[in-house]
SELUM-945326 format. One line per field, with one value per residue (C-alpha): residue number from 1; residue in one letter; chain; x, y, z. Coordinates in steps of 0.5 Angstrom, whole numbers, plus 500, padded with zeros to 3 digits. Each point is the difference from the previous one (the first is absolute). Example, Ala and Ser with C-alpha at 12.3 -4.5 7.8 and 13.67 -1.06 7.14 Angstrom:
<fivos>
pos = [1,2]
code = [A,S]
unit = [A,A]
x = [525,502]
y = [491,507]
z = [516,498]
</fivos>
This chain:
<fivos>
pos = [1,2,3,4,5,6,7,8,9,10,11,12,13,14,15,16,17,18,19,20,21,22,23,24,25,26,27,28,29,30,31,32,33,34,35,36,37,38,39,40,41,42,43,44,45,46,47,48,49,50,51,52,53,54,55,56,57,58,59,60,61,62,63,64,65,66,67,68,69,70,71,72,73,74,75,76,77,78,79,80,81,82,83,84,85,86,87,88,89,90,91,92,93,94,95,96,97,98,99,100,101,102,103,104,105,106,107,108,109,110,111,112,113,114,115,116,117,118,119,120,121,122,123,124,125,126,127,128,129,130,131,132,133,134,135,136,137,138,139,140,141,142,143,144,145,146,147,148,149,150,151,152,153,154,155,156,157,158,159,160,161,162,163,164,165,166,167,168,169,170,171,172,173,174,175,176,177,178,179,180,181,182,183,184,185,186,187,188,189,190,191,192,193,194,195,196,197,198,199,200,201,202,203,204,205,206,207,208,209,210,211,212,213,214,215,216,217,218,219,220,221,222,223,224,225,226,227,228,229,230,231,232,233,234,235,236,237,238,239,240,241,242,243,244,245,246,247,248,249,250,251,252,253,254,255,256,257,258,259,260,261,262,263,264,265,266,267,268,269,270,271,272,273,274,275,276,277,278,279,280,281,282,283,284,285,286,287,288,289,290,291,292,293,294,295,296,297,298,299,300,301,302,303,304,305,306,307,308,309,310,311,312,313,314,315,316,317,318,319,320,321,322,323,324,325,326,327,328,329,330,331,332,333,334,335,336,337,338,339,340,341,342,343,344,345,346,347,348,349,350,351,352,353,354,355,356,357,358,359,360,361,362,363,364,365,366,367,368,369,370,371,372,373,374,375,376,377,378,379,380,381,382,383,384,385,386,387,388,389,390,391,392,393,394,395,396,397,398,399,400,401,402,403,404,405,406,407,408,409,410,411,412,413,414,415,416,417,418,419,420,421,422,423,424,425,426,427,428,429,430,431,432,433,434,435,436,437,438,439,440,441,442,443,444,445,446,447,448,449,450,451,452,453,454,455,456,457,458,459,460,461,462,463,464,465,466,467,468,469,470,471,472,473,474,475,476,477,478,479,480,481,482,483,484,485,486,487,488,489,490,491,492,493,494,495,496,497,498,499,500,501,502,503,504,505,506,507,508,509,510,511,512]
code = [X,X,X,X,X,X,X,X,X,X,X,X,X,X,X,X,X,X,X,X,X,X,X,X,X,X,X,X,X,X,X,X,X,X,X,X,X,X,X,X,X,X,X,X,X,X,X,X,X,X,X,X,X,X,X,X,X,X,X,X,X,X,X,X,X,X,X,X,X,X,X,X,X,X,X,X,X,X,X,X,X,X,X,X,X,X,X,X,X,X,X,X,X,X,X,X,X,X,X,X,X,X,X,X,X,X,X,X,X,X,X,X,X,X,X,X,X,X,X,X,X,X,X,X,X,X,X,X,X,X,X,X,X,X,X,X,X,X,X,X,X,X,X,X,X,X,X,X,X,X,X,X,X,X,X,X,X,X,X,X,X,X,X,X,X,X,X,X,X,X,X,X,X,X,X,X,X,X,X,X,X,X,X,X,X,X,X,X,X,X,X,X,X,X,X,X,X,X,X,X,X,X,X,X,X,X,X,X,X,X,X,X,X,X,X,X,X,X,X,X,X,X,X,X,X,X,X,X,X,X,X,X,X,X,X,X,X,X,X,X,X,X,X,X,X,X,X,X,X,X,X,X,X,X,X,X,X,X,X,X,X,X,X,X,X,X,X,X,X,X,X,X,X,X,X,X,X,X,X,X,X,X,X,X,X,X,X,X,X,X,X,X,X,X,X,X,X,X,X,X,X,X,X,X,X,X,X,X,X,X,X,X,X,X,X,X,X,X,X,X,X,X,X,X,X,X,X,X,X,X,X,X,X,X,X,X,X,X,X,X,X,X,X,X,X,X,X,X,X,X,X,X,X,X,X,X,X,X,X,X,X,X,X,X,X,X,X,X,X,X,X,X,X,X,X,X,X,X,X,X,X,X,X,X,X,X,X,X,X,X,X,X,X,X,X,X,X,X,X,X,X,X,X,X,X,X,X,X,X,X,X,X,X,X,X,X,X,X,X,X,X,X,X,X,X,X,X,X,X,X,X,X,X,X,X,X,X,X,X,X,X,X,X,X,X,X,X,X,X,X,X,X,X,X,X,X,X,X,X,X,X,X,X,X,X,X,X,X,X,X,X,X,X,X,X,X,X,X,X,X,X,X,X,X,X,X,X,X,X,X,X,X,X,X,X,X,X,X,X,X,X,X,X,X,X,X,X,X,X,X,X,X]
unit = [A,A,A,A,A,A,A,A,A,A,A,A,A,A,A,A,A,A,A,A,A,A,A,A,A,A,A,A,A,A,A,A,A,A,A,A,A,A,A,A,A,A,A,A,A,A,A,A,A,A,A,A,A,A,A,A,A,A,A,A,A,A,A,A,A,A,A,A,A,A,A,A,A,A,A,A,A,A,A,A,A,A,A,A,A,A,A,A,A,A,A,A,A,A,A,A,A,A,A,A,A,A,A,A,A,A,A,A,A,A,A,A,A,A,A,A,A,A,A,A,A,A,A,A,A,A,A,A,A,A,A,A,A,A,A,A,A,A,A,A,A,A,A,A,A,A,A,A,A,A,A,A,A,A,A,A,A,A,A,A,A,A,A,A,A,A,A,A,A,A,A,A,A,A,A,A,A,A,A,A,A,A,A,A,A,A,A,A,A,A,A,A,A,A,A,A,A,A,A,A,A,A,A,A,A,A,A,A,A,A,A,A,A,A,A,A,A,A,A,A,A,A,A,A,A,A,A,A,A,A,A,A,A,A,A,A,A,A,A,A,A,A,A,A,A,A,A,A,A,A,A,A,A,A,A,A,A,A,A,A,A,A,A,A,A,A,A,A,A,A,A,A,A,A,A,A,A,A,A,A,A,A,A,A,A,A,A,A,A,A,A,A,A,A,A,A,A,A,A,A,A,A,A,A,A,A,A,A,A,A,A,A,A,A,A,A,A,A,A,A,A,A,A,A,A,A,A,A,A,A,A,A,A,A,A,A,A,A,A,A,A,A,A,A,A,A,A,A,A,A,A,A,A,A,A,A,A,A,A,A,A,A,A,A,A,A,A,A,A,A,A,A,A,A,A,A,A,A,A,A,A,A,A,A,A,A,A,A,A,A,A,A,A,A,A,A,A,A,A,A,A,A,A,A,A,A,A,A,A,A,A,A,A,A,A,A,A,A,A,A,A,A,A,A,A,A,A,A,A,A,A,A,A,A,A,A,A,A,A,A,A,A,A,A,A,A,A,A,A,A,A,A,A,A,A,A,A,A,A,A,A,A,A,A,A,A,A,A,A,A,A,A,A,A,A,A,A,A,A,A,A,A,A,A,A,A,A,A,A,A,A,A,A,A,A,A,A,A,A,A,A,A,A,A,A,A,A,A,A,A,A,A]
x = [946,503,499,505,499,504,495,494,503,502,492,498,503,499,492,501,504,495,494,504,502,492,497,505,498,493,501,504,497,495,495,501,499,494,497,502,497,494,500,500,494,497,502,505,505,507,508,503,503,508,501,501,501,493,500,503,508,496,495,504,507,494,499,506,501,494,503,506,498,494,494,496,495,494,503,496,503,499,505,505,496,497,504,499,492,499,504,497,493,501,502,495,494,497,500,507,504,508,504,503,505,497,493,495,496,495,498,494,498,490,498,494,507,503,494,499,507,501,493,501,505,500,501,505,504,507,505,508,504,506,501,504,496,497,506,497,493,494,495,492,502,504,495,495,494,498,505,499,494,502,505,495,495,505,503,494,499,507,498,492,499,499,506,504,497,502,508,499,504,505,501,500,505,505,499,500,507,502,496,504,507,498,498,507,503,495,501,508,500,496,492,503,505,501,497,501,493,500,504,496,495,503,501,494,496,504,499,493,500,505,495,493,503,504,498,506,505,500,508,500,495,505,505,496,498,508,501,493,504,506,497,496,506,504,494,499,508,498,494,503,505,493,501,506,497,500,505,496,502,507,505,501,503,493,496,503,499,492,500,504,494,494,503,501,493,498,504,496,494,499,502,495,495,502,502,492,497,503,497,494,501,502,493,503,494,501,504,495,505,500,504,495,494,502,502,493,497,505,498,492,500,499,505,504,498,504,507,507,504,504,494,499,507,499,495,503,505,495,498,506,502,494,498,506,501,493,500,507,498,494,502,506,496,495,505,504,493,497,507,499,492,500,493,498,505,496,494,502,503,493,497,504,499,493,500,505,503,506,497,503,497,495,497,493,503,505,493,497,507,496,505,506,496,500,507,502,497,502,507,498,497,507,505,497,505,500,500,498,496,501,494,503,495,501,494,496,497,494,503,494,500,506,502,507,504,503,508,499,500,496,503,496,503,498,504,498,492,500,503,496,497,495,498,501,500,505,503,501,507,498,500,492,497,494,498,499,496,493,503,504,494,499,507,501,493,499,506,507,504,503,502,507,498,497,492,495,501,507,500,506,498,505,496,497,505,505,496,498,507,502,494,503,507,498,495,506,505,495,498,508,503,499,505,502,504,508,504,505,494,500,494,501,495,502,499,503,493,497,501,506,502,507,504,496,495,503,495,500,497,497,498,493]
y = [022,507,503,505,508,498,495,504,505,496,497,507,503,494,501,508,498,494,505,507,494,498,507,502,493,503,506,499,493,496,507,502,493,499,506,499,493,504,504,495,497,506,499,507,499,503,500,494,502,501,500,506,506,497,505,506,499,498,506,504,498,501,507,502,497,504,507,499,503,504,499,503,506,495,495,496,502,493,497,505,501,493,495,494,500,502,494,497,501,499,493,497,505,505,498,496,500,501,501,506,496,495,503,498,506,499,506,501,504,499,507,497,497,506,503,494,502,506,501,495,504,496,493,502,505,505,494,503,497,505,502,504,505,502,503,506,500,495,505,498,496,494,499,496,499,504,505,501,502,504,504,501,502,506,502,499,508,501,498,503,503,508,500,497,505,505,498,502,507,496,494,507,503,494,497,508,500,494,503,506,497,497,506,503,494,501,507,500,495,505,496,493,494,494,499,495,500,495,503,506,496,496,507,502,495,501,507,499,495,504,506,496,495,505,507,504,494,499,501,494,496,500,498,493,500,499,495,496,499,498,495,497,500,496,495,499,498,495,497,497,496,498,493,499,500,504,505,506,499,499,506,502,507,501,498,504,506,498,500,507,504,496,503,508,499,498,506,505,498,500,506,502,497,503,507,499,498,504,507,496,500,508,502,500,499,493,500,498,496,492,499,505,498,493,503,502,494,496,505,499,493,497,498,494,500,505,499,500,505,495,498,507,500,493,503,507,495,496,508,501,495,497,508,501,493,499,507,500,495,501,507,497,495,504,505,495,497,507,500,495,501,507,499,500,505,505,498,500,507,503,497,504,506,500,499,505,504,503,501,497,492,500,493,502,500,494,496,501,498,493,499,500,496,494,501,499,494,497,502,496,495,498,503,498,504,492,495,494,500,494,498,495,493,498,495,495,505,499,504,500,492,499,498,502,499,504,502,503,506,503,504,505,502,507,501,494,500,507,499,493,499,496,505,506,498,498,508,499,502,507,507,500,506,499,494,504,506,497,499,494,497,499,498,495,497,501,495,500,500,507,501,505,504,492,498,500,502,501,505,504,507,504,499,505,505,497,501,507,501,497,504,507,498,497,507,504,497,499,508,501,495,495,494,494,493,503,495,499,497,492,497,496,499,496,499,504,500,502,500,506,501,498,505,506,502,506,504,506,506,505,506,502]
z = [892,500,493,497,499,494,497,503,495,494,500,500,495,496,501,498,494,498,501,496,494,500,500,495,495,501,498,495,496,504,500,493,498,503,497,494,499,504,493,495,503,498,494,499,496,502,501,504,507,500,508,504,493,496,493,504,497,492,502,502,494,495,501,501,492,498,502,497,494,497,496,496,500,497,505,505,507,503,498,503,507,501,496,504,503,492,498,505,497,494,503,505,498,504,506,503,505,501,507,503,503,505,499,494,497,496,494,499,494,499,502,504,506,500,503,505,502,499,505,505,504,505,497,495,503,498,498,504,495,500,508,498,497,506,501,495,502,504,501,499,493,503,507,500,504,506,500,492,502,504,496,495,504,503,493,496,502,497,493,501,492,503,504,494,495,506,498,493,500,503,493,497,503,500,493,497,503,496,494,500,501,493,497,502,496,494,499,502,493,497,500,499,504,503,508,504,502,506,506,499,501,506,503,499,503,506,501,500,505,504,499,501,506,504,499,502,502,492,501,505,495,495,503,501,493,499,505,498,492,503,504,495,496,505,502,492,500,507,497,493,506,504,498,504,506,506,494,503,507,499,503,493,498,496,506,505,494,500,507,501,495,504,506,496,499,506,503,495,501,508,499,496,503,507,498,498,506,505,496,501,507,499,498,492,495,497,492,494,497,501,506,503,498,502,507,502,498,504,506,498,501,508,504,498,492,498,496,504,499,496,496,498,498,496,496,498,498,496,497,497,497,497,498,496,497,498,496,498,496,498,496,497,496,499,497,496,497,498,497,495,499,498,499,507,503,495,502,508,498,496,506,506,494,501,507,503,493,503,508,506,501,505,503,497,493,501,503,492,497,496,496,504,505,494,498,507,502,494,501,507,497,495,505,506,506,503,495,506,507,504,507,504,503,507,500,495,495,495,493,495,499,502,509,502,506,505,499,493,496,495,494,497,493,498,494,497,501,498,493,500,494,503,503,496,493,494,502,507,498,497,502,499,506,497,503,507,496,504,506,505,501,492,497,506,500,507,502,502,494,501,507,500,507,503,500,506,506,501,493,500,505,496,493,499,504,493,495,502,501,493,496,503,498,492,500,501,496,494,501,498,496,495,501,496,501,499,495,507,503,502,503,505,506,505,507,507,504,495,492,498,494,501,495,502,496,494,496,496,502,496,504,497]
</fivos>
């Protein structure tokens, strides 16, 4: 008996269809479920599972309500940037899990399991939550495992204290433009007015990673920073969609805007990066800024473990966009904090008088700055430049006492832990530098309750480059100006990447 194409066709596409609908009921309830039982017999308290969305639309609905108005200077920031885990804490306790969309994640908030995460970098590895960021930047801060290593290893050179103090002049060049361009303001206002601190800044920021990353292509460098802030903009705006599934990949006008910059940077940097290589090859002595110390590095290694050309891009781009964001954001909160603690701004500024009078900042003279040192880590301590980090398990895992299977991620809440009073005592929310006066080690007991560059081995390499970056501009400004919170100011942190002051920062400048 003869059996028809048409059945034989029709069979097929039944069999497809069943095994499309079975893959989709697993990922998006079978797997969730199972999970989730497997958490509660742990015993972790959490949030029910809402098929394919988890607590994205509730997250996601709760920030925007706390955006939309401002809070008070004495105000606690974490109601404002993280609303839900806070929520979440306050309900469940200190460890508990929620759902990024189909997927539980488990907070963590005891120092002892942040350093078991946060050391083991090849069982709890970088969580790609939002695929579109990497359309900003990868780099060595999103890879994982061999190829981390690997990239760390070649870049480590880059970020060598020596070669960071060498590009000190160049801190100094961007920033006293910044300072001058505020100094015509004062004096044009005879001695006192309102500036708008925060896009000086942001400028400012830029410009030295322009300098210190791409030397002579500082022109070029800027044009990137551009469409970086653009795109981060952009891809904040697609990600508040994130719980319609497959939203980002739709054909949308701001998806096909993303893409568009993505490629400009791409364009830019090949050429960057070539135009290098080829005065390589013409017997040109290599730069000493970023890309080409990161250039002779590469070159150094063996064959077959070095960087792509298109590795070396990625990284560049990570350069830039980290460099600025992290430092942008550091001096702003440091200026809006110094401006509301006049006590601390004029010990930081006797400080600087003490250091240098009225010369030239130098690296020498920044490295003794013992106050300034203390007050940025506390403005990093209650303004952390990223208020989470997020690991991701592939395969059963000991946490501390708990076991936790593979497929889920796990949320470290910065923010929350560094004002924990717990951990820091009853004035975790007050602008205290003092608990930093004998050190790191001292005011955290040795443990993981204070982690805004990361912990462990996979530290941020560009931590000391940003704080030697943010005491050469605090030194200049200090030497020139006195400053205080302007009565337009509205304090109100939130979240693009990394936390902004969303209405700028104003403030009142009085030339000294």
């Amino acid at each position: 008996m003869e059996i028809s194409v048409a059945s034989v066709t029709v069979s097929v596409a039944v069999v497809v269809v069943s095994w499309w609908v079975w893959r989709t009921l697993q990922w998006v309830w079978f797997k969730p479920k199972m999970l989730e039982s497997y958490l509660r017999r742990q015993g972790l308290a959490g949030t029910p599972y809402t098929p394919l969305v988890g607590d994205l639309k509730k997250n996601f609905s709760m920030r925007a309500e706390a955006r939309s108005k401002p809070i008070n200077l004495t105000d606690d920031i974490t109601p404002r940037i993280v609303p839900y885990p806070l929520q979440m804490l306050k309900t469940h306790g200190r460890t508990f899990f929620t759902w990024f969309g189909a997927i539980p994640t488990i907070t963590i908030m005891d120092p002892e399991q942040i350093t078991e995460v946060l050391n083991k970098v090849y069982d709890f590895q970088k969580a790609h939550t939002f695929p579109l960021g990497r359309l900003i930047a990868t780099g060595v801060l999103s890879y994982d495992g061999d190829k981390w290593a690997k990239h760390r290893r070649i870049i480590n050179p880059a970020f060598h204290l020596e070669k960071i103090k060498n590009m000190v002049p160049a801190f100094h060049q961007s920033c006293s433009e910044i300072v001058c361009k505020w100094d015509k303001l004062v004096s044009d206002k005879e001695s006192s007015c309102e500036v708008d601190v925060w896009p000086g800044l942001v400028s400012m920021t830029a410009d030295v990673i322009s300098r210190t990353a791409f030397g002579s292509s500082c022109v070029e460098g800027q044009r990137i920073f551009e469409l970086q802030a653009e795109l981060a903009q952009l891809i904040i705006q697609t990600v508040r969609k994130a719980f319609i599934p497959g939203y980002s990949y739709l054909p949308t006008k701001g998806n096909r805007r993303m893409k568009a910059k993505a490629r400009e940077i791409q364009v830019i940097l090949r050429g960057i990066v070539n135009k290098r290589l080829r005065a390589r090859e013409a017997g040109e002595a290599p730069n000493d800024d970023l890309l080409g110390i990161l250039l002779e590095s590469n070159l150094g290694q063996t064959k077959g473990n070095g960087m792509s050309t298109e590795d070396l891009m990625e990284e560049c781009k990570l350069f830039y966009f980290v460099g600025q964001e992290t430092t942008s954001v550091l001096l702003v909160w440091t200026m809006v904090l110094l401006s509301q603690h006049q006590d601390w701004q004029a010990r930081a500024r006797e400080e600087v008088k003490q250091v240098f009078g009225d010369k030239e900042p130098d690296a020498e003279g920044l490295n003794q700055l013992k106050v300034m040192t203390m007050i940025l880590y506390e403005v990093l301590r209650l303004y952390p430049p990223i208020p989470q980090l997020s690991r991701a398990i592939h395969k059963e895992m000991e946490l501390g006492d708990l076991t936790l299977p593979g497929g889920v991620l796990i949320n470290l809440p910065i923010l929350l832990v560094q004002r924990d009073t717990e951990l820091w005592g009853n004035d975790a929310g007050e602008f205290k530098p003092d608990r930093f006066k004998d050190g790191l080690s001292k005011a955290t007991k040795n443990q993981a309750s204070f982690f805004p560059f990361a912990w462990g081995s996979r530290i941020c390499i560009g931590q000391n480059f940003a704080l030697l970056e943010a005491k050469m501009a605090m030194a200049l400004i200090l030497q020139r100006f006195s400053f205080e919170l302007s009565p337009s100011y509205v304090h109100a942190p939130y979240t693009v990447f990394t936390i902004h002051p969303q209405f700028g920062a104003p403030l009142i400048m009085h030339k000294l």
